[in-house]
N, C-alpha and C positions, 0 to 999 in steps of 0.2 A: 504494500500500500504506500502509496505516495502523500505526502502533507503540501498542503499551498499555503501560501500566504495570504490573507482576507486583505481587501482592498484596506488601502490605507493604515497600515500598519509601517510600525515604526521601531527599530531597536536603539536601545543606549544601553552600554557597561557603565556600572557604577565603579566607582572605587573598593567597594565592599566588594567584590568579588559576584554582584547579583547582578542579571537583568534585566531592562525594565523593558518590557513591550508596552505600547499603547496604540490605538487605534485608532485615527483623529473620527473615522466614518461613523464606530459605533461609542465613541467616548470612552472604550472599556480599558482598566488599565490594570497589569500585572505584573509585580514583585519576585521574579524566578530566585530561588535561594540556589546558592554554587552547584548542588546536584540536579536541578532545571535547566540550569544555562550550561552544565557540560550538556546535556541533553541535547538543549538548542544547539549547541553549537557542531555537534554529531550529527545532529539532524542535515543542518547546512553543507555539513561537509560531504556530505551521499544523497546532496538533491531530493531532498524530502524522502528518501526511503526509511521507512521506519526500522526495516529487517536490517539493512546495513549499518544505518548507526547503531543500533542495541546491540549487536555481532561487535562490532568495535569496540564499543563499550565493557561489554560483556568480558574482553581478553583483556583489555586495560584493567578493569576492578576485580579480575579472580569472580566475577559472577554466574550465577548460572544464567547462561543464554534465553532459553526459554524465560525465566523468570523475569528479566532486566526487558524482554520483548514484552511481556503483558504490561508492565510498568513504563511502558514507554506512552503501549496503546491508550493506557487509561489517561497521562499525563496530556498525549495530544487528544484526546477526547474530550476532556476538559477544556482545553486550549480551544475545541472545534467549539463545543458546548456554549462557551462565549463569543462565539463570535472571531476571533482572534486566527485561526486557522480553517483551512477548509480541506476535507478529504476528494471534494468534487472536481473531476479534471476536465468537465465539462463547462466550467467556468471562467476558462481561460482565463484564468489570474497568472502572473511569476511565481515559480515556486520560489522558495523562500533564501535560497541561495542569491548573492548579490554577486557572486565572479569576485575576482581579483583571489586574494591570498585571505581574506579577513572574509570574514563570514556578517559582521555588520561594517559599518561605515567606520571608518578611522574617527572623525570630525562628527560625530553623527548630528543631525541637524536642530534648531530647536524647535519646541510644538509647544503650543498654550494648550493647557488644560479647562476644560470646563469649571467654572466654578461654583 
């Protein structure tokens, strides 16, 4: 299964080591703690495949495969759940990969939050 990224979506790395997604279209905004944003960042790096970054992951942390794969599914289901992701490839969005070497934006851009 492939992940997309829901129109207008946006990443920043904090200095804490978390990331912040937000999404200017549905105002939705989430706090990823360091084992979310390796996640993300696994995710990016195999083009929305879920199977391959949790495979990745999986030899990295001594996990079991299988398990770190339902945990991944549930994580972007949530992510889908809000809005924030989409599993539909029918939607022609960009998957969630940006190119270059960096999986978000070096400079990442700024965005007003609703208040």
């Amino acid at each position: 299964m492939s992940i997309y990224a829901a129109a207008g979506l946006t990443q920043r790395m904090l200095a804490s080591g978390h990331l912040e997604l937000f999404c200017v279209e549905t105002g939705r905004h989430v706090d990823c703690d360091p084992i979310a944003t390796a996640m993300w960042i696994a995710l990016n790096q195999h083009n929305g495949r879920l199977d391959r970054a949790a495979a990745m992951l999986a030899g990295l942390w001594c996990a079991d495969p299988d398990n770190l794969h339902d945990e991944m599914i549930a994580w972007a289901g949530t992510l889908c759940a809000i809005g924030l992701l989409t599993d539909r490839d029918d939607v022609r969005r960009p998957r969630i990969s940006r190119g270059g070497s960096h999986p978000w934006p070096v400079r990442p851009r700024q965005h007003r939050r609703p208040r």
